[in-house]
DRENKOLLO-306637 format. One record per residue (C-alpha): x, y, z; residue in one letter. Coordinates in steps of 0.05 Angstrom, whole numbers. Example, Ala and Ser with C-alpha at 12.3 -4.5 7.8 and 13.67 -1.06 7.14 Angstrom:
BEGIN
u|v|w|res
246|-90|156|A .
273|-21|143|S .
//
This chain:
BEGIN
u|v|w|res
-1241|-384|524|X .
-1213|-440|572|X .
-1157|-457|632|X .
-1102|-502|609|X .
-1049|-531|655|X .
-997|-588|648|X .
-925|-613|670|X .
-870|-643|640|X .
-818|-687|683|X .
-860|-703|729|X .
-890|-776|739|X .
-960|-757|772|X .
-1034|-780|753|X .
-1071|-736|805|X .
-1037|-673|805|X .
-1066|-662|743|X .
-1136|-664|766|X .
-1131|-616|821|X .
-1094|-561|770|X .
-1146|-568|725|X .
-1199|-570|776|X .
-1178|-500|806|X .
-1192|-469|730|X .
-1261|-496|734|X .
-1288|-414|730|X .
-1245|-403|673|X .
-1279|-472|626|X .
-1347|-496|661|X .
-1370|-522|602|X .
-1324|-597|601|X .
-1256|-619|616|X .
-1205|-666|603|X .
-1132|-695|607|X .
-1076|-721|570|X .
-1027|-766|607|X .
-966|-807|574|X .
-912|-823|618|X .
-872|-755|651|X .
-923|-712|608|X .
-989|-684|637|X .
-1040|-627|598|X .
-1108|-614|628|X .
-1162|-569|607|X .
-1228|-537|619|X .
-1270|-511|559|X .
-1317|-449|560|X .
-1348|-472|495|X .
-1347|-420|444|X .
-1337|-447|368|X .
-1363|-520|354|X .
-1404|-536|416|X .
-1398|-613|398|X .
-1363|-661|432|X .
-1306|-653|379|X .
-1285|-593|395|X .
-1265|-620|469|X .
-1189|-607|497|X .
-1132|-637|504|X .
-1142|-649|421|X .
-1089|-687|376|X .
-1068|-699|306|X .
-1096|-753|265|X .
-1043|-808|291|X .
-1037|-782|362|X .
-964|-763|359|X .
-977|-680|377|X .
-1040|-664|431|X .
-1053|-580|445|X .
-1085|-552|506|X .
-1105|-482|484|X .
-1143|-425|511|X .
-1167|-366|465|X .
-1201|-351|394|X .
-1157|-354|323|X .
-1207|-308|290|X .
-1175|-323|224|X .
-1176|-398|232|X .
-1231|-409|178|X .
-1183|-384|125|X .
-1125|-424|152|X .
-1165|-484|151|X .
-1177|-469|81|X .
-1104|-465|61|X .
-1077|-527|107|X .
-1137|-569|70|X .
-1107|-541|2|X .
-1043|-566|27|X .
-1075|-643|46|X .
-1091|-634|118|X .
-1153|-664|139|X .
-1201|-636|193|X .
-1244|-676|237|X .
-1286|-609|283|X .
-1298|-540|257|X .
-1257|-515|313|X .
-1196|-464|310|X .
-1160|-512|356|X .
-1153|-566|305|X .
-1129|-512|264|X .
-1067|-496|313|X .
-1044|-566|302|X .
-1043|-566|229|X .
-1013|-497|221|X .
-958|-524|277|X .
-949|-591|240|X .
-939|-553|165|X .
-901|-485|195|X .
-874|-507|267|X .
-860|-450|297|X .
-867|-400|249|X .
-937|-418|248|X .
-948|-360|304|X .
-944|-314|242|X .
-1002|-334|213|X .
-1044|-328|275|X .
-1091|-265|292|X .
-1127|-272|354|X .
-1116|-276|429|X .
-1078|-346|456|X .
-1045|-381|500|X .
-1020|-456|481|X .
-981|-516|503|X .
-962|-563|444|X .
-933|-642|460|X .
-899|-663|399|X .
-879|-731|410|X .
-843|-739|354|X .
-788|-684|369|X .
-793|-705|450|X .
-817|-625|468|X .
-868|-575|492|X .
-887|-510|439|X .
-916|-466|486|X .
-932|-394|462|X .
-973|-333|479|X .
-1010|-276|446|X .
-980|-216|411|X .
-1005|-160|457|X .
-1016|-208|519|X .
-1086|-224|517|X .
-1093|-288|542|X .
-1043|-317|604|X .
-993|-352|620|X .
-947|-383|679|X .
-900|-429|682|X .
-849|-458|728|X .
-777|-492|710|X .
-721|-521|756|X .
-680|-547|705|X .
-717|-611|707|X .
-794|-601|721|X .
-832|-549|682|X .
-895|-536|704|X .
-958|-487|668|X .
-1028|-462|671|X .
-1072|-400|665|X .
-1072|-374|731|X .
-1021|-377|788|X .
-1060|-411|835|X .
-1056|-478|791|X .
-982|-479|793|X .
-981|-470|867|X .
-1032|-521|879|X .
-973|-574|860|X .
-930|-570|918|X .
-869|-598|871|X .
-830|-536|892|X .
-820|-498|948|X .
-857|-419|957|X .
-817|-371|964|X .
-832|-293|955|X .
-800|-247|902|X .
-788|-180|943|X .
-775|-146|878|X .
-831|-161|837|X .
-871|-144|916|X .
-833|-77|915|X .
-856|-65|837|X .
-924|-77|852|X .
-920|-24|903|X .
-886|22|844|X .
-937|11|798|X .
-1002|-28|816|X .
-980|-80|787|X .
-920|-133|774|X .
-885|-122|707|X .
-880|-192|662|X .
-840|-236|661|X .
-838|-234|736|X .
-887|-258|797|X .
-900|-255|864|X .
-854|-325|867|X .
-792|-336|856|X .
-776|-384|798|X .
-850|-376|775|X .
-852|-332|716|X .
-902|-300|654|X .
-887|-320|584|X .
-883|-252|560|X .
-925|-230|489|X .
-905|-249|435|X .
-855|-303|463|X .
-862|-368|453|X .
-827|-426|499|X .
-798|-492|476|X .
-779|-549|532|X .
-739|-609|520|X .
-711|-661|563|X .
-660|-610|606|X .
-673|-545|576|X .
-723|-486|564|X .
-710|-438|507|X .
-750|-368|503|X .
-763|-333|434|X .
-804|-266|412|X .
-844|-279|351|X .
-863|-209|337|X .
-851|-140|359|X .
-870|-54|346|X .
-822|-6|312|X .
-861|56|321|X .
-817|88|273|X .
-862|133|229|X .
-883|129|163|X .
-895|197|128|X .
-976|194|96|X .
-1033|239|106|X .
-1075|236|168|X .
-1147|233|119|X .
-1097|167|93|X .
-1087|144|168|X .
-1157|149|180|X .
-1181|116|126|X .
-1137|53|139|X .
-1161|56|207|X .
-1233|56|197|X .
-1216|-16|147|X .
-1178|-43|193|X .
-1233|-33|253|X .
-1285|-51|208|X .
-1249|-118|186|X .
-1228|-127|264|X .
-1302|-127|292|X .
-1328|-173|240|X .
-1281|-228|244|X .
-1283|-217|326|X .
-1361|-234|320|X .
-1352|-304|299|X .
-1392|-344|342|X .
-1429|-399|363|X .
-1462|-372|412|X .
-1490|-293|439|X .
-1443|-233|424|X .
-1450|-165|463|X .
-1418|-111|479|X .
-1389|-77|541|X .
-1406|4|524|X .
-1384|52|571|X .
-1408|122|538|X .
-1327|136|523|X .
-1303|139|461|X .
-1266|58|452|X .
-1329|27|466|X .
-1367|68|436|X .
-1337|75|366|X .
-1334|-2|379|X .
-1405|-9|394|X .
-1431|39|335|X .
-1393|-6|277|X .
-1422|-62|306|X .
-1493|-39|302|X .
-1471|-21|221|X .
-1454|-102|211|X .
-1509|-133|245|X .
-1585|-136|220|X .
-1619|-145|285|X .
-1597|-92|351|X .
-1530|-109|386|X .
-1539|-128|466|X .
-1503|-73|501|X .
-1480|-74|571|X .
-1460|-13|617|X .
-1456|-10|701|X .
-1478|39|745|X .
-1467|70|814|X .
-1501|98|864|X .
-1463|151|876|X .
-1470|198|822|X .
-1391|224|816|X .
-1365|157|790|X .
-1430|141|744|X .
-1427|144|672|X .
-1499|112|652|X .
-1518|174|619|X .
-1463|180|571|X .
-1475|102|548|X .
-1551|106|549|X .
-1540|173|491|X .
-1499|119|450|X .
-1541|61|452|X .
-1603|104|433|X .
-1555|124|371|X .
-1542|56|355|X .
-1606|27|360|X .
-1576|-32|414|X .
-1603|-73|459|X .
-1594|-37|512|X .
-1575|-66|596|X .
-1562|-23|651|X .
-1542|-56|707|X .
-1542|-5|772|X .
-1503|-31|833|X .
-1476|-4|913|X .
-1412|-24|913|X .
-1392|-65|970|X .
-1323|-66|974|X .
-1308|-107|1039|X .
-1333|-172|1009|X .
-1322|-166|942|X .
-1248|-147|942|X .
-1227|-222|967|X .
-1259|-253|911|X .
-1222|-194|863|X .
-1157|-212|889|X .
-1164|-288|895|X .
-1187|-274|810|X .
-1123|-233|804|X .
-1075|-285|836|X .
-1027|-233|851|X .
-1028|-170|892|X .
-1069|-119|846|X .
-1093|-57|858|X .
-1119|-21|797|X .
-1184|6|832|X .
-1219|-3|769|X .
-1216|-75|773|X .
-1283|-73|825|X .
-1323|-35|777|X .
-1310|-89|726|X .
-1315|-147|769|X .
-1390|-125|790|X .
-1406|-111|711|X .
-1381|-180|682|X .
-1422|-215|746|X .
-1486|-174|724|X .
-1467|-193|643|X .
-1459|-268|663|X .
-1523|-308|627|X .
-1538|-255|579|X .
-1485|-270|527|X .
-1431|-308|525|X .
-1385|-272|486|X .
-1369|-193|491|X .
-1334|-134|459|X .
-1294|-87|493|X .
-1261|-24|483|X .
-1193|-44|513|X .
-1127|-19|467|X .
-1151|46|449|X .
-1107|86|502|X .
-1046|58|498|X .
-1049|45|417|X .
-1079|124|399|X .
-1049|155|465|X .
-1101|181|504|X .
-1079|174|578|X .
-1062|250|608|X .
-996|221|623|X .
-979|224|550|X .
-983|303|557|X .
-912|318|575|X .
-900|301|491|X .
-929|369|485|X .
-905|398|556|X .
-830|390|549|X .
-840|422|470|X .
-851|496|521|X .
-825|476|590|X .
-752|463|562|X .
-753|518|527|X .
-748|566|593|X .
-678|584|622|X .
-656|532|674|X .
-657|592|727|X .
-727|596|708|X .
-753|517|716|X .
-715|522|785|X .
-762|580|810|X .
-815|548|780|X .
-804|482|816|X .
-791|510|876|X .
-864|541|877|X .
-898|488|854|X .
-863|422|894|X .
-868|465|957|X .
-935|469|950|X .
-994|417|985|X .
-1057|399|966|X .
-1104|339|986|X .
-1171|331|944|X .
-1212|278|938|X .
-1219|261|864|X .
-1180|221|814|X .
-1138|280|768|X .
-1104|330|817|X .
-1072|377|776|X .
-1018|406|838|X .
-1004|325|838|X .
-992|319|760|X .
-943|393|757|X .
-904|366|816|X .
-882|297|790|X .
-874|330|726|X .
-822|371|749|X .
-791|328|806|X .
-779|276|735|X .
-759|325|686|X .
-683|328|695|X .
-688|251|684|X .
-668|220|620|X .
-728|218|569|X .
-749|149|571|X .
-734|141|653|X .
-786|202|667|X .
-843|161|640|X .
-817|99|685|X .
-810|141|745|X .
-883|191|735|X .
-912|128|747|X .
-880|111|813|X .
-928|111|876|X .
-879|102|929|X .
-816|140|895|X .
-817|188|945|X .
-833|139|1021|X .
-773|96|1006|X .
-722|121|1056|X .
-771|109|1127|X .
-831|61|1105|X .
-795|-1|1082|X .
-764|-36|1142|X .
-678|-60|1126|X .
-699|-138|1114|X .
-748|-115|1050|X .
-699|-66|1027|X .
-640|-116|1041|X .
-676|-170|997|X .
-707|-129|941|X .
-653|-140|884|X .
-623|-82|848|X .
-639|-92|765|X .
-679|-45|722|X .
-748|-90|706|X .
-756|-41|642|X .
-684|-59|623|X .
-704|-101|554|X .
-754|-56|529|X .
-718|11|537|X .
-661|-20|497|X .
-703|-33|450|X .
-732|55|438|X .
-671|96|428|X .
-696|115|359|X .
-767|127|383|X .
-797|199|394|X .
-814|214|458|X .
-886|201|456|X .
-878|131|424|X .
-827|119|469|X .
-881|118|530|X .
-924|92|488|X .
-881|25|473|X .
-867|18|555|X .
-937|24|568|X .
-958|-29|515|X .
-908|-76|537|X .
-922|-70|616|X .
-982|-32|642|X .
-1027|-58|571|X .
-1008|-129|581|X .
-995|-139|660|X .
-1054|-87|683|X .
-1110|-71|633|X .
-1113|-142|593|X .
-1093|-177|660|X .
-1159|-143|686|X .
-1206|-161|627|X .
-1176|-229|636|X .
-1193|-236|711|X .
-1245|-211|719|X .
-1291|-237|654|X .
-1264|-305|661|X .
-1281|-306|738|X .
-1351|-304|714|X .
-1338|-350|643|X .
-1341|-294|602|X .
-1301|-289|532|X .
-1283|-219|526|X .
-1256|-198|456|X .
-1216|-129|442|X .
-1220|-103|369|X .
-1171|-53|380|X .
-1113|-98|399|X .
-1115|-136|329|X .
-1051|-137|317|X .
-1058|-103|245|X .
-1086|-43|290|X .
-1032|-50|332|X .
-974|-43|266|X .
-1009|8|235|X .
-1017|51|308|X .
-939|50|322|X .
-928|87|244|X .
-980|147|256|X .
-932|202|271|X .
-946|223|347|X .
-965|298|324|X .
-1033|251|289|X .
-1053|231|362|X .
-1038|287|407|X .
-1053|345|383|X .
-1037|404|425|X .
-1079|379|497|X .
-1121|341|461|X .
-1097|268|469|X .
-1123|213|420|X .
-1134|267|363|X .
-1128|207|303|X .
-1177|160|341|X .
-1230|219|347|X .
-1222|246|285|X .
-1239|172|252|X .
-1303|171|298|X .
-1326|231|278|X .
-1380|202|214|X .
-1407|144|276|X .
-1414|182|332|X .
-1450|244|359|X .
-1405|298|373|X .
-1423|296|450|X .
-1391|225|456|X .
-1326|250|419|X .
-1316|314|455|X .
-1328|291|523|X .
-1269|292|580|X .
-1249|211|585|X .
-1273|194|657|X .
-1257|125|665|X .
-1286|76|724|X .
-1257|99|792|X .
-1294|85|865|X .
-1300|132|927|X .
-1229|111|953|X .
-1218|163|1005|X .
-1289|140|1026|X .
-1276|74|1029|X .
-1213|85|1069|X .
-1248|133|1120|X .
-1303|81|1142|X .
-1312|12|1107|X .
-1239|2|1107|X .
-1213|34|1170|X .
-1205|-26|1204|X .
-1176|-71|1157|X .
-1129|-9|1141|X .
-1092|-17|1214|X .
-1099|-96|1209|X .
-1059|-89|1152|X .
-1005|-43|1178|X .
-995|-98|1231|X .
-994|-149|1180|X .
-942|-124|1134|X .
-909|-99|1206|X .
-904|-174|1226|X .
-871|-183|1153|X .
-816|-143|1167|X .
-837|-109|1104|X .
-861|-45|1127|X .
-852|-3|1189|X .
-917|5|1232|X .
-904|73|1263|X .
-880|96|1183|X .
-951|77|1156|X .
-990|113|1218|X .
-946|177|1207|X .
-977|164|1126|X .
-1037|155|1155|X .
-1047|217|1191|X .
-1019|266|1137|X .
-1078|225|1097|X .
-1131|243|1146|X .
-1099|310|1155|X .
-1101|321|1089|X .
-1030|348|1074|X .
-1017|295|1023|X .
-1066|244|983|X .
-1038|173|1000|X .
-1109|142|982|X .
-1077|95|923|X .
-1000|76|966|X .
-1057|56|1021|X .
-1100|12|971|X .
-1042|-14|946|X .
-1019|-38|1019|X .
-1092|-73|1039|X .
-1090|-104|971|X .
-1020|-121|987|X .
-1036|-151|1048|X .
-1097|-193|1035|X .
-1059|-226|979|X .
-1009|-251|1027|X .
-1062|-274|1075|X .
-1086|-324|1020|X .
-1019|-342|975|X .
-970|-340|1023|X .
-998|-361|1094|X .
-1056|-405|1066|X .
-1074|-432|998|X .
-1153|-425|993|X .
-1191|-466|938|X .
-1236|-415|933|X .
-1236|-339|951|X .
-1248|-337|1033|X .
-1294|-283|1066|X .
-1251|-219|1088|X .
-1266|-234|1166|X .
-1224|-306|1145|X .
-1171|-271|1134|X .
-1166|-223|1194|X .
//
């Protein structure tokens, strides 16, 4: 796992150095450039397969005509190698990068198909006068870039691009107003304007005056008809297969087990391929609500691992900086702090660690999936009937302190159902839906542009079911720009490779043709994925409620954060973003506990502090929080 960076029409020796130098957490291992006239590629290696010195980035060809700087794993890049040397390529490292370069010089671009891992590239053929640049199937691995018709600029992580000063900052108020929407901003946009994500499965192509965007690969989660004991069976081969090619190394594996049932399915065919016990990794908290050591410590006594527990007190003042600074863009999935603290307790243990990431969004098991067996009753009813019903329910208040509020999931139910079926998803997901009108000030509203972010992919579902409808939105937004974008962060902010079995992209085909009664069944969510863990895991583990890592926010916002809270509504105040006396009337319906604001009010600090450091200051490294106010 590594940080790449480069330009293209630009004449500068030195820039280079300082991009690369800013992905120094991502590769601490070595570096190294690439310069030939207007063309620039730097790199930093986290040294994973072939420790040698041959294995060092930017690589070339044989004659020097085609260099790659490349950051991620090809887990199938042994058998490649195998059929390229068939073919009368020779190899000089037992890396998978020399591998991309072959497969690119025999296929060009096609050779993306032959690729299963997680990856993010930039290819300089000099020969055809271009950069191949290309990116994951399901998003894994990052990456930005910046074009003005003449300079195109790339790297890893946002904060290399801005570290150029070629261009001038300027602020995207829609992708700021979708991150308030949704915790997150939806690819292929940023917080800047003119700096953008390469999407998944896209791959980019620059020449001399132009940039050309293709997708390599895509889902049709139209069914096929086979039995679910079929289903499961395929499953259980494909996972099998998936883990053991993910656990070629050259250095430690572990595994990241939460007591759920991803990692822990994960964790338990693991132990079945290796001799010797599997080093296992789980965080704890001192607060009992949001700890989960017990469930993980019952699976790693199963499986006979190795067996870490790392306990921590969360302290969320100074360690959200450095989370954000990781993120390089306003974030504010609370579960990012939990994983933060568990990759910095990991870091020297192993190198290289398995996750459960995938199995949600692939085998539907978030609650919001529910309304697939809601709507099958709710429509059912006379409209005189959902009218009463709404009335009851939407007029009705309820604060409590704890991550599923029932009240909150019925009402946004039925304030989305008259929507059209693949808008209610989009819109149940909404924070701020409902604080439009007062809370943003006229200059926000009067620069937030008016085009549907979701546009390309909802095109794309009209013959989907309903379920794999959400499904397909959620894999090709919230999977890629939230959950990988935090297993991203925040291992690689500590050099850590993390590796997700689930999101082979074999799992990923075979997921989108399970019909959708296979993986909900009734209110049970995930039905398929259980079912195929049933013969590796105790029953407890499959039958328990899905908990997930979540912090004592309403906590947080009552003491630790109370201050920074009304810094921040003066901040975003002085932005013309937000109205100050609109966020203390929020406020006090919080702390009066007529209506839970807890995650619009994360959002806003997280919103804030990243436009302390991107916007008014560029820091090198993540500043203390008193820095910043």
């Amino acid at each position: 796992m590594c940080g790449i960076c480069g330009y293209y029409g630009i004449k500068d020796d030195i820039t280079i150095k300082i991009m690369t130098k800013l992905l120094e957490h991502r590769g601490p291992d070595s570096f190294g450039y690439f310069l030939d006239k207007n063309i620039a590629l730097g790199h930093r290696r986290l040294s994973i397969i072939d420790l040698s010195e041959k294995g060092k980035q930017p690589m070339s060809n044989e004659d020097g005509t085609i260099w790659i700087t490349y950051n991620g794993e090809i887990y199938n890049f042994q058998e490649l190698r195998s059929e390229l040397e068939e073919q009368g390529h020779k190899f000089k490292s037992n890396t998978d990068t020399e591998v991309i370069i072959h497969a690119y010089e025999e296929y060009g671009e096609d050779c993306l198909q032959k690729f299963n891992g997680m990856f993010a590239f930039c290819i300089y053929d000099s020969n055809k006068k271009r950069l191949f640049l290309a990116r994951d199937r399901l998003g894994k691995k990052p990456l930005y870039y910046y074009w003005d018709g003449k300079r195109f600029i790339f790297a890893s992580e946002l904060k290399s691009i801005l570290a150029t000063k070629f261009f001038k900052k300027e602020l995207d108020y829609t992708s700021l107003r979708n991150f308030l929407s949704y915790n997150y901003i939806i690819n292929p946009y940023t917080p800047f304007r003119n700096i953008y994500k390469l999407s998944p499965a896209n791959y980019l192509i620059v020449k001399k005056d132009s940039l050309e965007i293709n997708e390599y690969w895509d889902l049709d989660f139209r069914e096929q008809y086979k039995s679910k004991e079929m289903y499961i069976k395929e499953l259980t081969s494909l996972l099998e297969d998936s883990i053991k090619i993910r656990q070629i190394s050259d250095v430690p594996i572990g595994a990241f087990l939460s007591g759920g049932l991803d990692s822990s399915l994960i964790v338990s065919l693991m132990s079945k391929i290796h001799s010797e016990p599997i080093k296992t990794f789980t965080i704890g908290f001192e607060n009992e609500k949001f700890d989960e050591t017990k469930y993980a410590k019952m699976v790693a006594q199963h499986c006979n691992s190795d067996h870490t527990e790392f306990k921590v007190d969360v302290d969320c003042i100074n360690v959200l900086p450095k989370v954000i600074w990781a993120f390089d863009e306003p974030y504010s999935d609370l579960s990012a702090i939990p994983i933060y603290y568990l990759n910095e307790k990991a870091k020297g243990k192993v190198k290289v660690i398995l996750t459960g990431d995938g199995g949600d969004e692939l085998f539907a098991g978030y609650k919001r999936y529910l309304p697939y067996t809601f709507d099958k009753y709710y429509y059912k009813f006379p409209s005189f009937i959902r009218k009463k019903l709404a009335l009851s329910i939407l007029n009705r208040q309820e604060h409590k302190n704890k991550r599923y509020n029932l009240l909150k999931y019925a009402q946004t139910y039925i304030s989305t159902s008259d929507l059209p079926e693949d808008q209610r998803h989009i819109e149940r997901m909404n924070w701020f839906s409902n604080l439009n009108g007062d809370l943003f000030t006229g200059f926000f509203k009067s620069k937030i542009e008016n085009h549907d972010q979701f546009a390309i992919y909802r095109s794309k579902i009209t013959s989907f079911d309903q379920l794999s409808k959400m499904q397909y939105l959620d894999i090709k937004s919230f999977l890629c720009d939230d959950i990988l974008m935090k297993s991203d962060r925040m291992s690689m902010a500590h050099s850590i490779e993390l590796r997700s079995p689930m999101l082979d992209f074999r799992i990923a085909e075979l997921a989108s043709k399970i019909p959708s009664r296979f993986k909900i069944k009734g209110l049970k969510v995930k039905h398929i994925l259980s079912e195929t863990a049933k013969p590796f895991l105790p029953k407890e583990t499959i039958e328990r409620k899905k908990q997930g890592m979540w912090m004592p926010l309403n906590d947080w916002l009552k003491n630790d954060l109370s201050d920074i809270l009304e810094k921040t509504f003066i901040g975003l105040d002085k932005r013309k973003l937000m109205d100050k006396k609109q966020l203390s009337k929020m406020l006090q319906k919080h702390h009066e506990k007529k209506v839970d604001f807890s995650v619009q009010l994360w959002s806003l600090i997280n919103l804030e502090i990243f436009l302390k450091m991107y916007n008014d200051n560029f820091y090198n490294k993540p500043p203390k929080i008193n820095n910043l106010f």
